[in-house]
N, C-alpha and C positions, 0 to 999 in steps of 0.2 A: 590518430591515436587509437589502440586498441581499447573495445569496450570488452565489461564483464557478460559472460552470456549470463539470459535471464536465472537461469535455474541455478548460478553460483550466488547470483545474489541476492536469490529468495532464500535459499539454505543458508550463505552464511547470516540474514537476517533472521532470519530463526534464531539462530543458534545466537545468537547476540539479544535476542527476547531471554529466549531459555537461560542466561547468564543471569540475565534480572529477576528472573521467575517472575515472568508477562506473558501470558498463555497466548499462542496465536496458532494458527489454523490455515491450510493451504484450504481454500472453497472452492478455487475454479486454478484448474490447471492449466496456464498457457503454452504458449511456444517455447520451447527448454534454451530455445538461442536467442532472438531476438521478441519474443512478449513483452508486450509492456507489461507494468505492477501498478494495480492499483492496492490500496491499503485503506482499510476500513477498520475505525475504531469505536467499538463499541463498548461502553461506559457503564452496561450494566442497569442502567436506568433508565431503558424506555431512550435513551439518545444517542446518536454517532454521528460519527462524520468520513470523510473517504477524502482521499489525497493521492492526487496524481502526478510523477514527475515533467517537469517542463522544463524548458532553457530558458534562461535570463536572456532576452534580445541583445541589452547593452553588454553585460561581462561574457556571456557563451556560458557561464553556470548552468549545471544542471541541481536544480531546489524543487521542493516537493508544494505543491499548492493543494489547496482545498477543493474536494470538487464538488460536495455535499454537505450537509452539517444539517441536524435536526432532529426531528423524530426519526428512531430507527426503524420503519416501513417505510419511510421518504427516501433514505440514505438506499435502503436495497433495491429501492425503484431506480434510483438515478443509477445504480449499479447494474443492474439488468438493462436498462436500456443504452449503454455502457458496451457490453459484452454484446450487443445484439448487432452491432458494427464493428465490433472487435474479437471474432472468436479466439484469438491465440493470446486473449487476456489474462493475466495473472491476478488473482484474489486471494488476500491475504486477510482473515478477520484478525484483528486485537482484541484482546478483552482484559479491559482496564478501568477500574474503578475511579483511581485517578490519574485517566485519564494517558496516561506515557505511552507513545509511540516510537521515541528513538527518531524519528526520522531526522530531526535536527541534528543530530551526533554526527563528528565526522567522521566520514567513511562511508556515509549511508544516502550521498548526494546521489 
């Protein structure tokens, strides 16, 4: 099955923020084909959390999990040392009061 390259699916995530008027932010440019995305949401209060896609072992789904959640200096820690074994990582910040990341939406698996 063909995949999306990285960089179409950063852009049309974007562009699916900008719809809602959800400010987000490219921080770390990865591999434009095959980068992973991580996505960090930052809540505006001192808290965020980061979310990385994975596959469902049982159905082959791909769903987006948590990879950080807390104070936002913890979240950018575990993001840095993240990227420090992944340079062709994608960093995408949110910036959401309450809270919205879309990633649950389909489309965005």
């Amino acid at each position: 099955m063909p995949r999306l390259t990285a960089r179409f699916w950063v852009d049309a995530y974007l562009a699916r923020l900008r719809f809602q008027d959800i400010p987000a932010f490219v921080t770390a440019h990865g591999d434009d084909i095959a980068g992973a995305v991580l996505v960090k949401l930052n809540t505006l209060d001192g808290q965020a959390q980061s979310f990385h896609r994975s596959y469902d072992l049982m159905s082959g789904a791909r769903k987006w999990i948590e990879q950080a959640n807390g104070a936002e200096a913890d979240v950018d820690a575990a993001i840095r040392r993240q990227q420090e074994f992944d340079p062709d990582l994608w960093v995408i910040e949110v910036e959401d009061r309450q809270g919205r990341h879309l990633l649950d939406e389909p489309g965005l698996e």
